[in-house]
C-alpha positions as CSV (number, residue, x, y, z in Angstrom):
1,X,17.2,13.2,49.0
2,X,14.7,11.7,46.9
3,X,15.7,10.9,43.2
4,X,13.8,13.7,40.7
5,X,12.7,11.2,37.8
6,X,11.1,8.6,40.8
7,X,7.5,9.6,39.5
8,X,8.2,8.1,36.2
9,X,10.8,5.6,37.0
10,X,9.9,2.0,36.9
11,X,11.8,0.7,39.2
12,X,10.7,3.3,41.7
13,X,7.1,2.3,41.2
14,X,7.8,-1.1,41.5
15,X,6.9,-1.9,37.6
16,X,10.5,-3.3,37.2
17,X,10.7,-6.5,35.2
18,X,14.2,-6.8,36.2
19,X,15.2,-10.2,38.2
20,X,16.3,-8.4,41.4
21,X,15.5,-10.2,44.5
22,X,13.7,-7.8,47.4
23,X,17.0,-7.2,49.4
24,X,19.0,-6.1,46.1
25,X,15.9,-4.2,45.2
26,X,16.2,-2.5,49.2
27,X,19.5,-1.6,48.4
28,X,19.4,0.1,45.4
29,X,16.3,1.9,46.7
30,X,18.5,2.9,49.5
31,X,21.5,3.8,47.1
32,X,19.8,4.9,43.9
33,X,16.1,6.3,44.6
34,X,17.0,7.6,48.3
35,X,20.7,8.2,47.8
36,X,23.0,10.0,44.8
37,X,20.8,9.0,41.6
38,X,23.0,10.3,39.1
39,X,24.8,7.1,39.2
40,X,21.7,5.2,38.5
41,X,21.1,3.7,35.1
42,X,17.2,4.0,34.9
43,X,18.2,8.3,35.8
44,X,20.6,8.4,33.0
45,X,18.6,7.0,30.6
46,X,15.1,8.5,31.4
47,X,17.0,12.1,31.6
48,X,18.6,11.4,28.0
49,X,16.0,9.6,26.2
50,X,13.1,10.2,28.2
51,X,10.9,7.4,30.3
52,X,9.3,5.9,27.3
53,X,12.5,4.8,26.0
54,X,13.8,3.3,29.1
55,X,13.8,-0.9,29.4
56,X,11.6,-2.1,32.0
57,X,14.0,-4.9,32.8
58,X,17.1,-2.7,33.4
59,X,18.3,-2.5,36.7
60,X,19.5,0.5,38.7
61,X,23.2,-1.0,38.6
62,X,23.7,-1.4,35.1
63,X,25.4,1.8,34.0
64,X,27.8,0.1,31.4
65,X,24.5,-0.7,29.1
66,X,24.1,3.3,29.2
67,X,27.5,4.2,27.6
């Protein structure tokens, strides 16, 4: 299943500014974009606040910054 907010996600488009090297950034394609997104930080925040308000430089892992 492909992640519903991938047309506006950084990350996604490959616009991320976080430090991920290209394996992590496989694997959370794998687990985030192509996988269950709702446990993907750049999803929660973009479906709360909207893609404008979401950092370029947070990671797909980072969930704790979200709550």
């Amino acid at each position: 299943m492909s992640c519903l907010k991938s047309a506006v996600c950084h990350f996604a488009q490959k616009k991320s500014t976080a430090p991920l090297t290209p394996a992590r950034v496989q694997a959370f394609a794998d687990l985030y974009c192509n996988g269950d997104a709702r446990g993907c930080a750049l999803y929660v925040v973009i479906d709360k606040l909207g893609f404008l308000k979401c950092p370029k430089d947070l990671a797909p892992n980072e969930m704790s910054i979200t709550t």
